[in-house]
C-alpha positions as CSV (number, residue, x, y, z in Angstrom):
1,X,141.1,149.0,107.6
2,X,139.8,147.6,104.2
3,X,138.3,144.9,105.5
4,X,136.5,146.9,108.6
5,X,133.2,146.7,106.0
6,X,133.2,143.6,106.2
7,X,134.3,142.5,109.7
8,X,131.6,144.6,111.2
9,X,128.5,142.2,109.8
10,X,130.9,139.3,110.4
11,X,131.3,140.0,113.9
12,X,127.5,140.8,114.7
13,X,125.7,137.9,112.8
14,X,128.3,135.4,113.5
15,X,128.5,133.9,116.9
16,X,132.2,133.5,118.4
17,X,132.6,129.6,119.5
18,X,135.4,130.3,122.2
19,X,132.5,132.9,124.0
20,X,129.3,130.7,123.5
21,X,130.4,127.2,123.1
22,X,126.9,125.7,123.1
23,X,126.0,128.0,120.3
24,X,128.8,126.3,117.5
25,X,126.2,125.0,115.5
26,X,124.4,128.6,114.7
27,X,128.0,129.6,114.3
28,X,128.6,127.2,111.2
29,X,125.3,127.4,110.0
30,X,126.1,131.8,109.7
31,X,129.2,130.9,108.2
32,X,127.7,129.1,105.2
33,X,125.3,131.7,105.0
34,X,128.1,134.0,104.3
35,X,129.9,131.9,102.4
36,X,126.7,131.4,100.0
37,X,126.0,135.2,100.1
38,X,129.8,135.9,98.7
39,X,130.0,133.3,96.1
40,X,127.1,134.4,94.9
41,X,128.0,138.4,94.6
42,X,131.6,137.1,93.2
43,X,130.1,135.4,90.5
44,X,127.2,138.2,89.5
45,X,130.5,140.8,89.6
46,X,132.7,138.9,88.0
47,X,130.0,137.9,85.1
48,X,129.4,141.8,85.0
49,X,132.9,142.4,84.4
50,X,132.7,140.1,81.8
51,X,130.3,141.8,80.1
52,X,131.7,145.1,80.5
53,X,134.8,143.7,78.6
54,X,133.7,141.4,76.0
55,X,134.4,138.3,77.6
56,X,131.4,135.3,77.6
57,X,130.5,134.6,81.0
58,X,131.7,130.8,80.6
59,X,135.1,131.9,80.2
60,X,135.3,134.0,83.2
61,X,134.1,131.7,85.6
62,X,137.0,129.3,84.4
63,X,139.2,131.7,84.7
64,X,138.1,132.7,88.2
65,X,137.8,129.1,89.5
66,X,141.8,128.5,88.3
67,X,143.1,131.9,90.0
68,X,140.8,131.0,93.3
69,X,142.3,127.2,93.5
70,X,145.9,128.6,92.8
71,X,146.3,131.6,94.6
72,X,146.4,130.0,98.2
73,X,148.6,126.9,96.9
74,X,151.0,129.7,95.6
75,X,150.7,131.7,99.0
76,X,151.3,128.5,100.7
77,X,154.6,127.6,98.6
78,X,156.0,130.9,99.4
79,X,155.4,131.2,103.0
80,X,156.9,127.6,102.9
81,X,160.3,129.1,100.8
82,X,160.9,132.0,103.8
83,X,160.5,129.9,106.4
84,X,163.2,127.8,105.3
85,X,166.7,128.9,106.5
């Protein structure tokens, strides 16, 4: 349900490869428009926030880049640890 904003413009603007396979190419094109379009808000909130609490704009976008590379690696360890027996 949180994520229903932003499934909806997903699912209209970006083609679905398994229903129109001769269409993969506007498919991937879409997705890096998306992908451009939510990198781009990320870092104008994030630099926001930074100003909000004091924090130079430099140091925020390290700080962002080291969460965003460690949180999947740190998602992947742990599914990795319960699936073990």
């Amino acid at each position: 349900m949180v994520l229903l904003p932003l499934k909806i413009p997903l699912y209209y603007t970006v083609p679905d490869p398994k229903l129109h396979p001769s269409r993969f190419g506007s498919t991937i094109a879409m997705s890096f428009i998306w992908l451009i379009a939510l990198s781009y808000i990320m870092a104008e909130s994030v630099e926001t926030l930074g100003r909000l609490i004091g924090i130079d704009s430099y140091t925020m976008g390290i700080t962002v880049s080291a969460a965003g590379t460690s949180f999947p690696r740190s998602e992947e360890h742990t599914s990795e640890l319960q699936s073990q027996p």
